[in-house]
C-alpha positions in Angstrom: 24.5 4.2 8.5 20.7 3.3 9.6 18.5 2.4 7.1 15.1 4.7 6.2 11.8 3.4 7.7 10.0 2.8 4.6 7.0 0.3 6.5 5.3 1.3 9.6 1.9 -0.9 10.9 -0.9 0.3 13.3 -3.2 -2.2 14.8 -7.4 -1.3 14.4 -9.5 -1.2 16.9 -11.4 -4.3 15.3 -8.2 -6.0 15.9 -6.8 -6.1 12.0 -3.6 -4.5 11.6 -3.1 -1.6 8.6 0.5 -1.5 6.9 1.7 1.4 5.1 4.9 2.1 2.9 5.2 5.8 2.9 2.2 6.3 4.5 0.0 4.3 2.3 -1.9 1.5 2.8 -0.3 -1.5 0.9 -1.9 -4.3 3.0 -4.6 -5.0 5.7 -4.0 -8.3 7.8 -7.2 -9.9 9.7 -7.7 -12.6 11.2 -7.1 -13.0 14.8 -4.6 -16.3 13.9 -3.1 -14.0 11.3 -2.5 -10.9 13.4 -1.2 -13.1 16.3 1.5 -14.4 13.4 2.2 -10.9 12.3 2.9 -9.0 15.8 4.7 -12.3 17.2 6.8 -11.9 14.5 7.2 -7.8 14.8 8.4 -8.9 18.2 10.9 -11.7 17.4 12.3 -10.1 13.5 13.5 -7.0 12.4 10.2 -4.8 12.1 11.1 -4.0 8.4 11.8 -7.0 7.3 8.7 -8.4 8.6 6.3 -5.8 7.5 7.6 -6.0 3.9 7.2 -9.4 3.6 3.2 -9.0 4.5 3.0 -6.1 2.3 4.1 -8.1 -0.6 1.5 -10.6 0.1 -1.8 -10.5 -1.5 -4.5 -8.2 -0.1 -7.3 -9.9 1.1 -5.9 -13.7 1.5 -9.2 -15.5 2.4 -11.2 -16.3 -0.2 -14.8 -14.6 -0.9 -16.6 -17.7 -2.6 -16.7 -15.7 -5.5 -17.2 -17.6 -8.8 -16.1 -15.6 -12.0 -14.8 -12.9 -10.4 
């Protein structure tokens, strides 16, 4: 039985890439090092797999230089 395609991706025209469960934006990768990572592994891993792990990671990764915030 094949599995239901929860995550799908779409890569910007800035170069970030946008990942969606259901069609909603859980994560935004940037970062051309980062996107590299991401689409090399889309490539290589099962597509799923891959885009849940990066939708459980925290949005934003780089920090602002925010104190306090």
């Amino acid at each position: 039985m094949r599995t239901p395609r929860l995550f799908g991706y779409q890569q910007l025209h800035e170069g970030s890439v946008l990942i969606t469960r259901q069609c909603r934006t859980v994560n935004v990768v940037r970062g051309k090092e980062q996107v590299s990572e991401l689409l090399s592994a889309l490539e290589n891993e099962d597509t799923q797999a891959v885009l849940s792990r990066y939708a459980s990671r925290t949005r934003g990764t780089s920090t602002s230089g925010r104190a306090g915030a």
